[in-house]
C-alpha positions in Angstrom: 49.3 53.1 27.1 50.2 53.2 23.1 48.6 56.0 21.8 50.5 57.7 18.8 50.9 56.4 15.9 53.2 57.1 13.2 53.0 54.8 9.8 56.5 53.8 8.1 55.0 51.0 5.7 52.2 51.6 3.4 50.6 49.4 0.8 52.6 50.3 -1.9 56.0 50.1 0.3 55.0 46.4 1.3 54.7 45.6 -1.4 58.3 47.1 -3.2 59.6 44.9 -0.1 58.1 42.1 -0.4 58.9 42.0 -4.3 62.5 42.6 -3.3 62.9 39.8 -0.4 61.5 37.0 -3.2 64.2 38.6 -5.9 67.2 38.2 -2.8 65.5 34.5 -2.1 65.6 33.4 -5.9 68.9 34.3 -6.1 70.5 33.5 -2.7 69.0 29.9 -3.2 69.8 30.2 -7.4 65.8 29.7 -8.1 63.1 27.4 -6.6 64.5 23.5 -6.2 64.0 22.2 -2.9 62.6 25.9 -1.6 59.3 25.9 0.7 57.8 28.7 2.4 56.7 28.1 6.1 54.7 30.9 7.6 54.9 31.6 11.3 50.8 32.4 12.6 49.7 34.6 12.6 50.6 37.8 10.0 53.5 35.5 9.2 50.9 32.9 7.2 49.7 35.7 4.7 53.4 37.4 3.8 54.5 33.2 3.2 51.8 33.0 0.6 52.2 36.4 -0.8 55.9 35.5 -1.2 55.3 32.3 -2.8 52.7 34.1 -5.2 55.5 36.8 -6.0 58.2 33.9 -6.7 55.7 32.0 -8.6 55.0 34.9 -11.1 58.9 36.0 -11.4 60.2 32.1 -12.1 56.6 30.9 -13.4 57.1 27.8 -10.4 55.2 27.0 -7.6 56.5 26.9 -4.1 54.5 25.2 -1.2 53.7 26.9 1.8 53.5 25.6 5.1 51.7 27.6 8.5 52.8 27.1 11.7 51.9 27.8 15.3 54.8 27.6 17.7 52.4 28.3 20.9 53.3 24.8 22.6 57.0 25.9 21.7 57.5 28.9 23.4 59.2 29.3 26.7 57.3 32.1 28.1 53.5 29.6 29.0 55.0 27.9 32.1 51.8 25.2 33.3 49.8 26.7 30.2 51.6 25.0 28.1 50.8 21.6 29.1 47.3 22.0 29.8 46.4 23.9 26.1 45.6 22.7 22.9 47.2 24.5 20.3 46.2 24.4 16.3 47.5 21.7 14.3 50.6 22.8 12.2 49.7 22.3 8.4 52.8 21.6 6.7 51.8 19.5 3.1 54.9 18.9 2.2 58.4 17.1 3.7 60.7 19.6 5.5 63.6 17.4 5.1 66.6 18.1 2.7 64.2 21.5 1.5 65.9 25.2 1.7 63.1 26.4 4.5 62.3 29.7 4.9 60.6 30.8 7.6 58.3 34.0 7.2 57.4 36.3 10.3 56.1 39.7 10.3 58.1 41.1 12.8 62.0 40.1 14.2 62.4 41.1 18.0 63.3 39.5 20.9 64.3 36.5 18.3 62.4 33.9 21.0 59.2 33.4 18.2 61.9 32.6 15.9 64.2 30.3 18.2 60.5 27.9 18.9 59.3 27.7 15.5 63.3 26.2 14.6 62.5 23.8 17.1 59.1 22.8 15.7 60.2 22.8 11.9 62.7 20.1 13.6 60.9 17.7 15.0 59.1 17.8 11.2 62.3 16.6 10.3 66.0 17.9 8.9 66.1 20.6 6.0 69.1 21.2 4.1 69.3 24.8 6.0 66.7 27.2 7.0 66.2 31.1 6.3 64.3 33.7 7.8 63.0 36.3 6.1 61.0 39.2 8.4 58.7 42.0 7.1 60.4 44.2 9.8 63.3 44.0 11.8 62.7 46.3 15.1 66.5 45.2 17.0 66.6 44.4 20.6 67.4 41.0 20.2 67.8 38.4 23.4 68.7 35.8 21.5 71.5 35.4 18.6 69.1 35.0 16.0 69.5 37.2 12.8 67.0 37.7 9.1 68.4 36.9 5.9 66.1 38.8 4.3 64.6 42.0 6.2 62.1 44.2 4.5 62.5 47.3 6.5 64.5 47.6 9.3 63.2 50.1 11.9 64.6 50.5 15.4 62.7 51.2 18.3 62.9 52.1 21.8 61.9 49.2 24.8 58.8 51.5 25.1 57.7 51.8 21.4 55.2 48.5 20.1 55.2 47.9 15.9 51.9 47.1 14.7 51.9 45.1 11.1 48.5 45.3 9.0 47.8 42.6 6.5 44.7 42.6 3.8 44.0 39.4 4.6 43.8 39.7 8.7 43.1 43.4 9.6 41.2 44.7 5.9 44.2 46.7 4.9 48.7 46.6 4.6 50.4 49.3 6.8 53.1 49.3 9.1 53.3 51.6 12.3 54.9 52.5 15.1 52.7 52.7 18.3 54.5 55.0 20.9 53.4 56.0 24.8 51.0 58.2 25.0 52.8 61.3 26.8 49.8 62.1 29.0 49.5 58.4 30.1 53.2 58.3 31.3 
């Protein structure tokens, strides 16, 4: 059981990061033509908007924003899979020839990542596609990799990250949750 906590974001460090991921966005992709935002559900929705609010402010241009739900693309449902019905993807815009980058709140295994690339391709083919990740905890199974990481924060196997948003949970925090010593 996950019992201690100990925070390593607050609201004010969020936000420092998520200021500094749109500045390394704007000028990896030399401002905002052909850039969307496509949030992976469900913390991953919120930080696509705030970073496309942030972009919009420094460069005074809007960015769309797409949400997705890679459910039906994961690997790990077996028969679930194909008996479910899954949310629609809202993606108002064409994902061909744009700069995509993909928003997620946390980077771990790298297998959410690896099924929402294959669901922003059968939307069609960008001109290349980023990641950018609130936090990046390591352990990777596949060889997937952030461009732009707000906080990187190693943990053990035993150790969960939990990300608070305003706009899902009432407040922005970041923590790690570790084992409970009496529980082990």
């Amino acid at each position: 059981m996950l019992e201690n906590t100990t925070t390593v974001m607050d609201q004010s460090a969020m936000t420092r990061s998520l200021s500094r991921i749109a500045h390394e966005i704007l000028e990896r992709n030399k401002g905002t033509d052909h850039l969307a935002f496509i949030g992976i559900r469900s913390r991953g929705i919120p930080l696509a908007w705030r970073l496309a609010k942030k972009i919009e402010q420094i460069e005074g241009q809007s960015v769309p924003v797409g949400e997705l739900d890679i459910t039906s693309y994961r690997d790990d449902l077996g028969e679930y899979a194909a008996h479910a019905e899954f949310p629609a993807n809202k993606l108002p815009f064409d994902v061909t020839g744009k700069k995509i980058i993909l928003v997620d709140d946390v980077l771990f295994t790298g297998r959410t990542i690896r099924a929402a690339l294959d669901a922003v391709m059968d939307h069609g083919r960008p001109q290349n596609i980023q990641l950018a990740v609130l936090i990046d905890r390591g352990h990777r199974e596949l060889p997937i990799k952030a461009d732009f990481i707000g906080k990187n924060i190693p943990t053990s196997h035993l150790e969960g990250i939990r990300v608070c948003l305003t706009e899902t949970d009432g407040m922005d925090e970041v923590v790690i949750l570790r084992p409970d010593e009496k529980n082990r």
